[in-house]
C-alpha positions as CSV (number, residue, x, y, z in Angstrom):
1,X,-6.3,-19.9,-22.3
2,X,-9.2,-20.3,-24.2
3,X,-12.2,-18.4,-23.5
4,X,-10.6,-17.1,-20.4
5,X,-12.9,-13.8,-19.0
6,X,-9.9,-11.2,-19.4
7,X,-11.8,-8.7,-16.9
8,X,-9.7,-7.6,-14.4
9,X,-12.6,-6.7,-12.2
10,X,-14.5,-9.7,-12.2
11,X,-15.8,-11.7,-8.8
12,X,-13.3,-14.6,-10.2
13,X,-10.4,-12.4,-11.2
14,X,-10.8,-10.7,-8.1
15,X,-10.3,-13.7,-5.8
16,X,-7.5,-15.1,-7.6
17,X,-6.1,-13.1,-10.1
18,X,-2.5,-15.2,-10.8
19,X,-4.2,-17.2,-14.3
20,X,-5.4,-13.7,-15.5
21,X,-1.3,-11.8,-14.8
22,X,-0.4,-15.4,-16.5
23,X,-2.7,-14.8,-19.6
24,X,-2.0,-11.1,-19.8
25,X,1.8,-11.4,-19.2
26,X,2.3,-14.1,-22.2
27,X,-0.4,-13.0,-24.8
28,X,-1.0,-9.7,-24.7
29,X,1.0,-7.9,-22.1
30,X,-0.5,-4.7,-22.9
31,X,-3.9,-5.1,-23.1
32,X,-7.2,-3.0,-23.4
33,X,-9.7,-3.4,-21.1
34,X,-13.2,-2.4,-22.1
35,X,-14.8,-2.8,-19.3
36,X,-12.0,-0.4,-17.0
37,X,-11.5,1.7,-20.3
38,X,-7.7,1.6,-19.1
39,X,-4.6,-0.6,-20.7
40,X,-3.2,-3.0,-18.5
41,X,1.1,-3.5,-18.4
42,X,2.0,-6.8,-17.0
43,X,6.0,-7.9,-17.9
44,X,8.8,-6.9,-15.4
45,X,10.7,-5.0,-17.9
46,X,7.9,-3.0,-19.2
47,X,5.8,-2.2,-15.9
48,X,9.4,-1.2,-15.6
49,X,9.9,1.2,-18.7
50,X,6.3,2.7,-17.4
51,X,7.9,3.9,-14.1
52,X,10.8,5.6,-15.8
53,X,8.6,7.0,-19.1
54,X,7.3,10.7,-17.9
55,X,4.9,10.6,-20.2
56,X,2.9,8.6,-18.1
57,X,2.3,10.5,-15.4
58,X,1.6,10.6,-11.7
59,X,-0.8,13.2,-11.3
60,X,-3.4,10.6,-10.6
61,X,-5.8,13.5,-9.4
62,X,-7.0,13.7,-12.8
63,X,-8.2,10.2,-13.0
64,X,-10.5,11.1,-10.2
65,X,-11.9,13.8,-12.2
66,X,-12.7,11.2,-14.8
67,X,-14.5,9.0,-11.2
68,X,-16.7,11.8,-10.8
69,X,-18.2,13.0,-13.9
70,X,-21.6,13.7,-12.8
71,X,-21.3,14.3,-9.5
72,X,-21.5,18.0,-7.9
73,X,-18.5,19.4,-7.4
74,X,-19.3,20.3,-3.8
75,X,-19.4,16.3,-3.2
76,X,-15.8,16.0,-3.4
77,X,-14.3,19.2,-3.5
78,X,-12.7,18.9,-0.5
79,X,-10.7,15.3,-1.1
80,X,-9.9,17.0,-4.6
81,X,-8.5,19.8,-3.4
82,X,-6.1,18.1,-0.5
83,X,-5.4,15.3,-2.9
84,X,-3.7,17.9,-5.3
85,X,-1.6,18.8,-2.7
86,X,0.1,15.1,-1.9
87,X,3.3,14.5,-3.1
88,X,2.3,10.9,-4.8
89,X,0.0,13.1,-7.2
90,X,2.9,15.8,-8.6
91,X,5.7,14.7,-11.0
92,X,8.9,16.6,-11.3
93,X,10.5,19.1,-9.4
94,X,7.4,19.7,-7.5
95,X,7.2,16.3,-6.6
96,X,10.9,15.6,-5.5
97,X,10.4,19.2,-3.0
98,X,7.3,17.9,-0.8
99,X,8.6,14.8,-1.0
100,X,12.1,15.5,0.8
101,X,9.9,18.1,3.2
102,X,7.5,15.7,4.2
103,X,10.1,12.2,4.0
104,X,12.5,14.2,7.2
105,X,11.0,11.5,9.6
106,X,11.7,8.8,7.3
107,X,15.3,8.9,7.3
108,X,17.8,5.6,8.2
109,X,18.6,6.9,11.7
110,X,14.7,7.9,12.3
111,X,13.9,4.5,10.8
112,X,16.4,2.5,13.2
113,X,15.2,4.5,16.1
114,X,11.4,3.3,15.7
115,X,12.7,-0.2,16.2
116,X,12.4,-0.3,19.7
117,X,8.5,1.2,19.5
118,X,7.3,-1.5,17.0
119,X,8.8,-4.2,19.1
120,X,7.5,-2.9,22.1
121,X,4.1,-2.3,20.2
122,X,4.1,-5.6,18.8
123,X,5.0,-7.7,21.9
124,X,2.4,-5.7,23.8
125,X,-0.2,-6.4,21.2
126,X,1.0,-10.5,21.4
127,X,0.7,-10.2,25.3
128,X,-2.9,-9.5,25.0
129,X,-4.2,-12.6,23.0
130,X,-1.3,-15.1,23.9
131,X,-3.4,-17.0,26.5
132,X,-6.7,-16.6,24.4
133,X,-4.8,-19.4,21.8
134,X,-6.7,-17.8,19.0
135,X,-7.2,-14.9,17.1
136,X,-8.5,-13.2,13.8
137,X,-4.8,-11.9,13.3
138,X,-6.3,-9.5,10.5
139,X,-8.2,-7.1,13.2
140,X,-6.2,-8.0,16.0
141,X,-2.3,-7.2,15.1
142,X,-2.1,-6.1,11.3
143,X,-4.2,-3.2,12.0
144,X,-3.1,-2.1,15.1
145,X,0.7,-2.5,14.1
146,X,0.9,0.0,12.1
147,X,-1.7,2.6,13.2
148,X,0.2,2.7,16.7
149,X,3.9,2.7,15.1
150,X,2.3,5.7,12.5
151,X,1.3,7.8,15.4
152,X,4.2,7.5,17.2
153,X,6.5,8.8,14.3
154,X,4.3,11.3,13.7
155,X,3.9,12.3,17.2
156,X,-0.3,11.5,17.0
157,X,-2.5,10.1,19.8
158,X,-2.5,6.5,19.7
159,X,-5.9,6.3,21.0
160,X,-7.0,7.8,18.0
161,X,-6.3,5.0,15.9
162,X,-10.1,4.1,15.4
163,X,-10.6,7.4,14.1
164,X,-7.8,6.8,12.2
165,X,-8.9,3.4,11.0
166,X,-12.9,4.6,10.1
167,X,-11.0,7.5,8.2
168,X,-8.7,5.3,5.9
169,X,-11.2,3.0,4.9
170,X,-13.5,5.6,3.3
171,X,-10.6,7.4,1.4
172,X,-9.5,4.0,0.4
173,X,-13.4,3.2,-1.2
174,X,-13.2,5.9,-3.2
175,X,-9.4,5.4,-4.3
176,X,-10.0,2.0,-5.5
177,X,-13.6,1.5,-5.7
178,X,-15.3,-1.8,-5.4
179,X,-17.0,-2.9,-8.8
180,X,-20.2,-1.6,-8.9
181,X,-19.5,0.4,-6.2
182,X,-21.9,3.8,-5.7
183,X,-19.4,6.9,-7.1
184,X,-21.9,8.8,-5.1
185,X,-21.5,7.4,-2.0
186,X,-17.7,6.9,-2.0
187,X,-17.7,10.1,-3.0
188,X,-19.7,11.9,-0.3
189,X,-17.8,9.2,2.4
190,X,-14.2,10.3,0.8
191,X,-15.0,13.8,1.2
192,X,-16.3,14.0,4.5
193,X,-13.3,11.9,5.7
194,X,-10.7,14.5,4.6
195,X,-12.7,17.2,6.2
196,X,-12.8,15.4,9.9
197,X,-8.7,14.4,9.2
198,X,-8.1,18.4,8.3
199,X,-10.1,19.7,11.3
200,X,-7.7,16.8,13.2
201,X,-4.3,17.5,12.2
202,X,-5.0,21.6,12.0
203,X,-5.1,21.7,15.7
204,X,-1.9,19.7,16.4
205,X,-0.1,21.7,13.5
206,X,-0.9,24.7,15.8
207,X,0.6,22.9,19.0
208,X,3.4,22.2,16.5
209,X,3.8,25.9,15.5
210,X,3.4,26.9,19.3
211,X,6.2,24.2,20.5
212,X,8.0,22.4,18.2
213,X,9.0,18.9,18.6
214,X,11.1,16.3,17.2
215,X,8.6,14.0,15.5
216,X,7.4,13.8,11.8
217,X,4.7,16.5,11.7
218,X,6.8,18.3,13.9
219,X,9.4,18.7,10.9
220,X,7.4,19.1,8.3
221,X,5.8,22.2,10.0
222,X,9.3,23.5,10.7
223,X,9.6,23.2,6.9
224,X,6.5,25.2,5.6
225,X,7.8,27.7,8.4
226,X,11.0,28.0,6.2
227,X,8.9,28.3,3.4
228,X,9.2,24.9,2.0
229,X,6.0,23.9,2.1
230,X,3.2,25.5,2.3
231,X,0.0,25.1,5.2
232,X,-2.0,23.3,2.2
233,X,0.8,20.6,1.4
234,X,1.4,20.3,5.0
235,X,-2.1,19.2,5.9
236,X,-2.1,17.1,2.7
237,X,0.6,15.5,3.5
238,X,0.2,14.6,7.5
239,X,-2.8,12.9,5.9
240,X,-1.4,11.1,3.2
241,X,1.0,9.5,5.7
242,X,-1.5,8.2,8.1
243,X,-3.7,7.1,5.7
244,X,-1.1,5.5,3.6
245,X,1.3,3.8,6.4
246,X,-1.5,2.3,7.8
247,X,-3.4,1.0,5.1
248,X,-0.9,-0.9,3.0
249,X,1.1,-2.1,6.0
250,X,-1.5,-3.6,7.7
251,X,-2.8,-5.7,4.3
252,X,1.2,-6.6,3.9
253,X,1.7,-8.2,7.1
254,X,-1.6,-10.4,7.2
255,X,-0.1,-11.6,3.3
256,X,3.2,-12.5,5.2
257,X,1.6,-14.7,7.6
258,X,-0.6,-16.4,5.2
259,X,2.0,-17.4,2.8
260,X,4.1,-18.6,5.5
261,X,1.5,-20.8,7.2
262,X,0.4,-22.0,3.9
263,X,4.3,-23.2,3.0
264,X,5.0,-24.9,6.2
265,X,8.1,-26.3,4.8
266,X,9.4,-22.7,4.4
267,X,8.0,-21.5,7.6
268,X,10.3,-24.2,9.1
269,X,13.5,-23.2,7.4
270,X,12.2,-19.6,8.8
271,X,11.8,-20.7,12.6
272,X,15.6,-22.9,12.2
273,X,17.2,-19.7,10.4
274,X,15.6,-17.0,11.9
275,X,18.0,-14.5,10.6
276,X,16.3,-15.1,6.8
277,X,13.3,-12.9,8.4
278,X,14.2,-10.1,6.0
279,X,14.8,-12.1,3.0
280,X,11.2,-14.1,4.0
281,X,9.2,-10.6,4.3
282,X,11.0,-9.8,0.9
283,X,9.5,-13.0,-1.0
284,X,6.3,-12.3,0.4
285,X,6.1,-8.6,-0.5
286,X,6.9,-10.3,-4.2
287,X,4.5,-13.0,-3.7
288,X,1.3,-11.4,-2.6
289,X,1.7,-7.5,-2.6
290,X,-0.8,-5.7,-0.6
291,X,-0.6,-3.1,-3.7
292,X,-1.3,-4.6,-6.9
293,X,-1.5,-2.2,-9.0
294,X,-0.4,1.6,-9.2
295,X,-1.8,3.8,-12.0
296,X,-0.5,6.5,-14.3
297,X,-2.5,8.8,-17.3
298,X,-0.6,9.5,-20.0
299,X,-0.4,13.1,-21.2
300,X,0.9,12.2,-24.5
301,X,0.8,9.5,-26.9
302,X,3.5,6.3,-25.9
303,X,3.9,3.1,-28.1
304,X,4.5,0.1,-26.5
305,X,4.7,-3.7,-27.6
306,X,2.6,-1.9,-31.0
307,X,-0.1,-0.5,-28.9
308,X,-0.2,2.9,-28.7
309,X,-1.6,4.4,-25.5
310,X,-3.4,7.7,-26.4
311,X,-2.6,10.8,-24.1
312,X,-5.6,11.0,-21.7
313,X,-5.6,7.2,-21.1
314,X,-5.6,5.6,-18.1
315,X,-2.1,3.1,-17.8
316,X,-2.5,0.1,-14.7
317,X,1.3,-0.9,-13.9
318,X,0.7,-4.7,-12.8
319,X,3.7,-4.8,-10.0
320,X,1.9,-8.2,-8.7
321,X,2.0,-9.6,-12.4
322,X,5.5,-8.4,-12.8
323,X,6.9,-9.7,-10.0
324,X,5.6,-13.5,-11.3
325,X,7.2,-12.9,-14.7
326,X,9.9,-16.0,-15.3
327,X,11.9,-13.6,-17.4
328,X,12.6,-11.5,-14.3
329,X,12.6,-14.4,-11.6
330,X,13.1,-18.4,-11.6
331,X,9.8,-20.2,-10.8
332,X,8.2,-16.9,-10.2
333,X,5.1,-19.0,-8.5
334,X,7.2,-21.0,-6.2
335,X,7.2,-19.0,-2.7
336,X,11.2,-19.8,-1.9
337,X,12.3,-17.2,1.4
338,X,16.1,-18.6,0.2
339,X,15.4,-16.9,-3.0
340,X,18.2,-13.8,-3.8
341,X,16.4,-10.7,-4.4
342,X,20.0,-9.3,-5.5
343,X,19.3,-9.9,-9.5
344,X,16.0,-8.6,-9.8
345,X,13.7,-6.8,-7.2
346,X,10.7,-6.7,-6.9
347,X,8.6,-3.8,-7.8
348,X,5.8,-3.8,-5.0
349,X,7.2,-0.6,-3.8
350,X,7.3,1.1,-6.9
351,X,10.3,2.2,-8.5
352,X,12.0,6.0,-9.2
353,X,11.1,8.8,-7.9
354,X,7.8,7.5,-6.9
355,X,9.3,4.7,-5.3
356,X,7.4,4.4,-1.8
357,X,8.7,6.5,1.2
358,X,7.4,4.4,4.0
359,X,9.2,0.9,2.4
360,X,12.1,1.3,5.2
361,X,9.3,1.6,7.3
362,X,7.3,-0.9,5.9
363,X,10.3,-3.6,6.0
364,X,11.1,-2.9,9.7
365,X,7.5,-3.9,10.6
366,X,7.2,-6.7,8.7
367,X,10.6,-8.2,10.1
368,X,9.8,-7.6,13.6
369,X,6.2,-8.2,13.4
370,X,6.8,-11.7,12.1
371,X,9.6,-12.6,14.3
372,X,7.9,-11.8,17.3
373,X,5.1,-14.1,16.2
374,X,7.1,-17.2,15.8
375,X,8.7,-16.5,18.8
376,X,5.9,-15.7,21.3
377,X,3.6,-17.7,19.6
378,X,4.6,-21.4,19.1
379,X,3.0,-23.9,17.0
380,X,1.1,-20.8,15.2
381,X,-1.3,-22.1,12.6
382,X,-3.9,-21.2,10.2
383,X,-7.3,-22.0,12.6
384,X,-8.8,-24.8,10.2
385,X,-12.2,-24.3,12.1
386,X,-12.8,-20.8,10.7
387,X,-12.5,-20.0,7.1
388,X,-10.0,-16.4,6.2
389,X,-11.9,-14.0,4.3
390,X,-10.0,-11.6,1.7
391,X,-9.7,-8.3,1.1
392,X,-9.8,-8.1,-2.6
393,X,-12.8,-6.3,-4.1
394,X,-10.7,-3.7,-6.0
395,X,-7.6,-4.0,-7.7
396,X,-5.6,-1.6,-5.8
397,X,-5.7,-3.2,-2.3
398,X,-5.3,-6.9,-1.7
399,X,-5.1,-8.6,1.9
400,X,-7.7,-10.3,4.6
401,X,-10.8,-8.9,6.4
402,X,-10.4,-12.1,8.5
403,X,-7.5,-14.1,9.1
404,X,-7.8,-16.9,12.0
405,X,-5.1,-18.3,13.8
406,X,-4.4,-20.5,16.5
407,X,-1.7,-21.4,18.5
């Protein structure tokens, strides 16, 4: 496209970035960007080869470094020095040990078991507006959803969930930072967020120690008590779970409504076959990921396509522009919940070993959340007197502030 602005952060980009994966994907599908000082993958098969290469690594940490230059390191120290400790920021053996400590509540029998809680969360939540006939769906069930079902598995206060919520959105300024965005203030917000969610979860990790209990947190402090993790990683990673589960989901499942509203001829196939709920939540997790983008640095030199990415260089892996690529799937831009996801998957929850934990999760939300909202909820419908407002001001995060509905 001629003269097309190639700038993956600007306003128009932002709001509708589907020309800009089209451009990139077919002309230069790994591509500089000056503005972001970062190269941009966008084809299936090479966001694909990015995943698997370890020379692209996911110690994102030290991209953070890079944010801050500048700053005092008394700013951020605190976020730095938890954020080291996650498992999504160490590679290798490392990686694959806090990972299996802290995934113990994440397993298929755990998973199956939280059924019952998100239905009985979710018709609770649908109970509270369904006489109202309207509701911003964004605030109103996609947050909560997930912030209750989090706290549950992890054995966490509900009631909390505001906390929870104020907490999330500060780390998740400074982890994808609006364009033109104050490094300052993010920073200063980011850090002072992971110092009130450590002086949270220290406490309970105590009542843990004292009397241990089934839960999530529960068995990852039985772990560092075997010596598998240690108090730092555990901390680290009680937060990374909140903040994580929460945050994605709740963008994910507003996307899943939207899309379906906005193909009413596949929402009907959906409320005559109800049983293609898992295939719909799949096409919409391909259509519109809440996650974008993931990034990696390199830490050494990797040609690909004839560009060579220098070690030190920051890599975006363009899972939303990969999963439209028409090598990978047939009319990538038609949203089809009777398309088979058997020949190629999508890669909105990553891929390898970095592939996301909470996807079971994730999935079992999404399918009940949006079977209980065709069911309870009849004759749902975008609310064409008030106008949805998107989340997309960074690349890393993509859903709705405000989504009306009415019923």
């Amino acid at each position: 496209m001629v003269g097309m602005d190639r700038n993956p952060v600007s306003p128009q980009n932002l709001n509708n970035p589907i020309p800009l994966y089209h451009e990139l994907r077919e002309h230069e599908p790994v591509h500089w960007s000056e503005p972001l000082q970062a190269w941009f993958v966008t084809r299936y098969d090479d966001v694909m080869a990015c995943f698997r290469d370890p020379r692209l690594s996911a110690e994102r940490w030290k991209f953070f470094e890079y944010q801050i230059q500048g700053l005092e390191p008394e700013t951020i120290r605190e976020f730095m020095e938890t954020t080291r400790d996650q498992m999504v920021m160490r590679v290798g053996p490392e990686h694959t040990r806090v990972r299996r400590q802290s995934g113990a509540g994440f397993t298929p029998m755990k998973l199956e078991e939280m059924r019952a809680c998100i239905h009985h969360t979710m018709a609770a939540l649908l109970e509270g507006v369904r006489e109202r006939h309207w509701m911003n769906l964004a605030q109103e069930i996609s947050y909560p959803l997930p912030t209750r079902v989090l706290a549950e598995l992890l054995g966490v206060p509900a009631e909390d969930r505001e906390r929870f919520r104020r907490w999330s959105d500060m780390l998740a300024e400074f982890a994808a930072p609006a364009a033109g965005a104050s490094m300052l203030d993010t920073a200063r917000r980011a850090n002072q967020a992971m110092v009130e969610m450590k002086a949270y979860f220290l406490p309970l990790i105590e009542q843990r120690r004292a009397h241990p209990t089934p839960d999530a947190l529960g068995m990852m402090v039985q772990a560092e008590a075997l010596g598998h993790m240690t108090a730092g990683e555990l901390v680290a990673n009680a937060i990374l779970l909140m903040f994580a589960g929460h945050t994605t989901t709740t963008d994910q499942l507003s996307n899943c409504v939207h899309d379906l509203l906005t193909h009413p001829e596949q929402l009907q196939v959906l409320r005559e076959e109800p049983e293609r709920v898992r295939s719909a939540v799949e096409e919409s997790v391909r259509f519109h990921p809440a996650v974008p983008f993931v990034f990696r640095v390199a830490i050494a030199d990797v040609e690909l396509r004839g560009q060579r990415i220098r070690a030190g260089d920051v890599v975006f892996l363009g899972m939303a522009a990969a999963n439209r690529d028409p090598r990978a799937f047939p009319e990538p831009d038609r949203f089809d919940i009777t398309r088979d996801h058997s020949q190629h998957r999508h890669l909105s929850f990553g891929f390898g070993t970095h592939h996301c934990m909470g996807a079971g999760l994730a999935r079992r939300e999404l399918e009940t959340g949006i079977s209980l909202l065709l069911e309870h909820l009849p004759g749902l419908r975008l609310d064409e007197t008030r106008p949805a407002r998107l989340k997309c001001h960074s690349l890393n995060f993509r859903g709705f502030d405000v989504l009306p509905v009415r019923w």
